[in-house]
N, C-alpha and C positions, 0 to 999 in steps of 0.2 A: 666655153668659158675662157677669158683673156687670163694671159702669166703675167706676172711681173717680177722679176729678179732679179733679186738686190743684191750690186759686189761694191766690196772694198769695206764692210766694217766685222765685227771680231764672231760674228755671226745673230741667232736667236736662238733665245731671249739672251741676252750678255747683258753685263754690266761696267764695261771697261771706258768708254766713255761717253761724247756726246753723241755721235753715231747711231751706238747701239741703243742711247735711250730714247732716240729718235722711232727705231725701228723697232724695240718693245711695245711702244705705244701704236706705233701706222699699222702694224699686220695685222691687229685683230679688226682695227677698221677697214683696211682692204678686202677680209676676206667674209666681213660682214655684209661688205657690198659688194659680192660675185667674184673676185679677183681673187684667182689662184695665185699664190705668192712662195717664189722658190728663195732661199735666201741660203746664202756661201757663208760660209763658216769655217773656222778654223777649228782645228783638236784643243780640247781643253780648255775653250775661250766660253762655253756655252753649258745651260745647267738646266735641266726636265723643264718641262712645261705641257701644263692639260686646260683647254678649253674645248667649246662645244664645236666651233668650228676646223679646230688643228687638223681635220684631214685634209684641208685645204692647204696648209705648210707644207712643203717639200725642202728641208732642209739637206745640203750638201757638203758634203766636208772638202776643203782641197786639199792640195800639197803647197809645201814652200819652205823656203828658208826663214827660219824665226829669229833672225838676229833683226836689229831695230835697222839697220840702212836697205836690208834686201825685202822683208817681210811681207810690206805692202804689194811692191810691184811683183812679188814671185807668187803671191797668193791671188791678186788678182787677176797675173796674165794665166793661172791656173782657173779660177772661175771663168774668165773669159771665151779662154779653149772651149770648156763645158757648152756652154751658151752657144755655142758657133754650131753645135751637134745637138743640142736640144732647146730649138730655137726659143724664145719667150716672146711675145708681144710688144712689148718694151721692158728694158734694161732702167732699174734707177740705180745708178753709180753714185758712191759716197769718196771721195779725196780724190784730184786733182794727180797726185800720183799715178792715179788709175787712167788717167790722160792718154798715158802711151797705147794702152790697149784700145780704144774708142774705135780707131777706124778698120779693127778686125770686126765689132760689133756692126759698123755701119757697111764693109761689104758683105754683110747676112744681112742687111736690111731691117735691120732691128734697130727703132727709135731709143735714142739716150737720152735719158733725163740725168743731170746732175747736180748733185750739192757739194757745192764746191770748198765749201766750210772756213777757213780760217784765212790769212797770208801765210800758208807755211815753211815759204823761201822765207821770209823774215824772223823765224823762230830760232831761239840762241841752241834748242839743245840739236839742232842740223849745225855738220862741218858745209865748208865752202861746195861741197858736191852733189848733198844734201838737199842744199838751196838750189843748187844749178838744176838738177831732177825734180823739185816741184815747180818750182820756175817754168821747166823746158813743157813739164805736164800741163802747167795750167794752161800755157800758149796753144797746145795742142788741143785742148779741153774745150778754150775758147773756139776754135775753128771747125770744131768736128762734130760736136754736142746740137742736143735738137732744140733742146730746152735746159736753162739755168736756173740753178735755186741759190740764193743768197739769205743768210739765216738772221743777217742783217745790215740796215738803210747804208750804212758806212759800206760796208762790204760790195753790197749793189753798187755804189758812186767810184768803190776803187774800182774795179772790173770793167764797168762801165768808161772809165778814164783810161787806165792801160791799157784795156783789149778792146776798147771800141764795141763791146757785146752789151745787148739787155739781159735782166734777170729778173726772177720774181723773188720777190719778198717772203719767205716763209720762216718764222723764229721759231725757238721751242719750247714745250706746252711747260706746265707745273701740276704736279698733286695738290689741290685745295685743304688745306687744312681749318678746324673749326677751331682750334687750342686759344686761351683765353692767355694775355700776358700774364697775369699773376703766377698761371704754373709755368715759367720760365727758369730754369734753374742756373746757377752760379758756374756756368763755364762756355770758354770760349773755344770755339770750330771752324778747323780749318779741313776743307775738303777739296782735293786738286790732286794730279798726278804729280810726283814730287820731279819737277824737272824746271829749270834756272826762270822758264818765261813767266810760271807761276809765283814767281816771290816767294818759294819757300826758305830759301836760305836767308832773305830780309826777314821775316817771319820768325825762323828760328834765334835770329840775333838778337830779338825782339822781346822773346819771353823773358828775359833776365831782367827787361827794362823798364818792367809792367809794375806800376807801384801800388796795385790793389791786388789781393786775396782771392784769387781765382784759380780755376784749374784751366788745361786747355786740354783739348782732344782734338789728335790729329786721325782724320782720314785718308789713306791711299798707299798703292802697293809699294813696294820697297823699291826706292830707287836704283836706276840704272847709272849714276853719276855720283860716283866715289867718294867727294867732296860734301854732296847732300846727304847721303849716307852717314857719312860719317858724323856729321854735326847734330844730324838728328838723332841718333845715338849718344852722341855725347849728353847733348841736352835730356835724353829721358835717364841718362845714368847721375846726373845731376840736379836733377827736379823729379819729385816724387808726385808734384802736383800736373806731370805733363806724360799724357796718355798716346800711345799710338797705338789705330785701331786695324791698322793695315786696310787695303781692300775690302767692301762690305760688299756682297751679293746678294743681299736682302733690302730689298726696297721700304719695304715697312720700317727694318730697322732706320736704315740711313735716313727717311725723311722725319721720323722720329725725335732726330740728333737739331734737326732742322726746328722743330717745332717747338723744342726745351731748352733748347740756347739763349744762355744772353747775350752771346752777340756772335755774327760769323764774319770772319776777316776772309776778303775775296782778293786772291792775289795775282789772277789773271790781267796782262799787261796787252796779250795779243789775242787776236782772233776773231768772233761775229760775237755774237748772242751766245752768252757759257749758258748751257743747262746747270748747272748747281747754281749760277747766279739767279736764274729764275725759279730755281726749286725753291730755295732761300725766302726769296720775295712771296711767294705761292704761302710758303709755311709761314709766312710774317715773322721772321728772326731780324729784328735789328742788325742793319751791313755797316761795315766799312772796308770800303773798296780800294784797291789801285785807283789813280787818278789816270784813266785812259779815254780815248774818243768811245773806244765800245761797253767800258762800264757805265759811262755815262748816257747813252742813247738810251740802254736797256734802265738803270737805274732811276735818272732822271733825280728830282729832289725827293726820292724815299731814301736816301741813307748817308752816309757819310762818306769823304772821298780824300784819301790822302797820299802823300808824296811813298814814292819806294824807297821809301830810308827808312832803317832799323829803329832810329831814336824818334822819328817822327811816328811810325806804324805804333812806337810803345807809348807815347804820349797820348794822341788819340784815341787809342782803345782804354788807357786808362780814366780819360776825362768822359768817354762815352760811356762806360761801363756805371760811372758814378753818375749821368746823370738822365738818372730812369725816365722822365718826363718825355726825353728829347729821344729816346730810344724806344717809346711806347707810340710815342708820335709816327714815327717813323715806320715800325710794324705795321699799324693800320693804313700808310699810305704805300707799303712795299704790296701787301697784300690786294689793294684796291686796283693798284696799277698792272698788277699780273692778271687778275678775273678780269681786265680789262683786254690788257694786250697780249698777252703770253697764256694762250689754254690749248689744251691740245685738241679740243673738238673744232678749236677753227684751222688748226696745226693740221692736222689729219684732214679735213675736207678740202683743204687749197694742195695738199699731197695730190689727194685721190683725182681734183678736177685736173691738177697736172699732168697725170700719167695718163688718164684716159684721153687730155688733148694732143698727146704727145701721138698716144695710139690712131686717133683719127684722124689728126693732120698728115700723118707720114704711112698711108697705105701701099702695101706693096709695089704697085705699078707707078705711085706717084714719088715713092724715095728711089726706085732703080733710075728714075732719069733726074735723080738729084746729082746721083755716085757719078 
């Protein structure tokens, strides 16, 4: 029976971000179809889990520094080690960070598959050195890597353009929901990691400037950036009508929030394909988005799309809020265009033919005269 071991996200089954929702979803299909699946995990990142196949998981905990600049690259050159000694069939690597370790995994002869996920050197909450280390990673990624996954067509065409490399297309899936607009209820959801590239602090400027009678409810864990802290704070000790729900680790609940909203404000500016933007779309919640190259790929005309300013984001949501028609519209076409393009059973089978081409093209005597 083939391994496959997955490093560089918060482990299984997690909930931290689009990574991990990746990986909740791909393991019970990998290991439905013969494929033992070892996945790296950090302490306290991960919460029980029972299916029929989990003797098939081999979950492994590593070590590392948990501060946000070291985290990734000390946890994954700790997975990495692992894998050098307990070889896997192929490796699928999640962040481009994980770049620097690659060619420890390619002299054991072990195919890499990666998903390379975002432009992380261009993300505001990295300082200048930051960006230099996913930068240097993804260079490295590009030249070392067996095979590339890009989660989307924009992301393909920049990599493609920079680093001269192909990649395949795979986005990510959505929970289908039946929920009927009428039981939509009266508040507004914001769900993102509170960090500058997501628009939260546009967001929070925003709520004072909403001229209709709503509530908002925010999701995600307490930010790491003092400033955003702090405003969000202010804002719930000055609005009784503005909820934070921290961090939710229950999937039923969170898609829940998705399915009885009137409206979700998406304030992602950077990156491929957001899974909460496709959860969204899946649940048919009325969007209005950041006005970006990759809200718009995945969006396309189911939602609305606006400027990153506070007074524009309050305008818009107040004019979309009042006009149910053009927001009911939209649910039925967010929802059509996800059962369309965004599900995980075609998500998970362009995974699984990945990995096993990865496995077959790169057999032991055919990668030693690649090295």
């Amino acid at each position: 029976m083939k391994t496959v071991a997955i490093i560089g996200t918060r482990g299984y089954p997690s909930f931290y971000g689009g990574f991990e929702t990746a990986v909740r979803n791909l393991v019970p299909f990998l290991t439905q179809n013969n494929l033992k699946v070892r996945v790296y995990c950090r302490a306290g990142e991960t919460t029980e889990f029972s299916y029929s196949n989990q003797v098939l998981v081999e979950r492994v905990f590593t070590r590392g520094f948990n501060n946000v600049s070291l985290s990734t690259l000390s946890h994954g050159l700790h997975a990495c080690i692992h894998a050098l000694f307990h070889k896997p069939d192929v490796a699928l690597v999640m962040n481009v960070a994980n770049g620097f370790w690659i060619p420890l995994l390619r002299l054991r002869r072990i195919p890499v598959v990666v998903n390379v996920d975002g432009m992380e050197w261009k993300r505001d909450k990295w300082n200048r050195i930051g960006k230099s280390i996913f930068y240097i990673g993804a260079l490295i990624t590009s030249k070392t890597s067996n095979k590339l996954i890009a989660d989307s067509i924009c992301i393909q065409e920049h990599w493609s353009a920079q680093f001269g490399v192909k990649s395949t297309f795979i986005p990510y899936g959505g929970v289908f929901s039946s929920s009927d607009f009428s039981e939509r209820e009266n508040f507004i959801l914001y769900v993102a990691r509170l960090v500058p590239e997501n628009s939260v602090f546009e967001f929070l400027e925003s709520i004072s400037m909403i001229n209709v009678q709503t509530k908002v409810v925010i999701v995600g864990a307490k930010s790491s950036f003092p400033a955003i802290q702090a405003k969000l704070e202010e804002v719930l000790s000055s609005n009784l009508d503005v909820v934070w729900l921290g961090r939710i680790n229950d999937e039923e609940k969170l898609n829940s929030l998705w399915n009885k909203c009137a409206l979700y404000f998406h304030g992602h500016t950077v990156g491929g394909t957001n899974p909460a933007l496709v959860q969204a779309m899946s649940s048919g919640a009325p969007i209005v988005a950041v006005d970006s190259v990759f809200n718009r790929e995945v969006l396309q005309d189911a939602g609305t799309f606006v400027s990153r300013d506070p007074v524009s984001i309050a305008n818009t949501i107040s004019s979309y809020i009042n006009n149910k028609k053009s927001r009911e519209n939209h649910s039925i076409k967010a929802r059509k265009r996800a059962q369309t393009h965004y599900n995980w059973d075609f998500v998970n089978k362009r995974y699984f033919e990945l990995i096993i081409e990865a496995i077959e093209d790169c057999p032991i005597e055919k990668y030693s005269r690649q090295i």
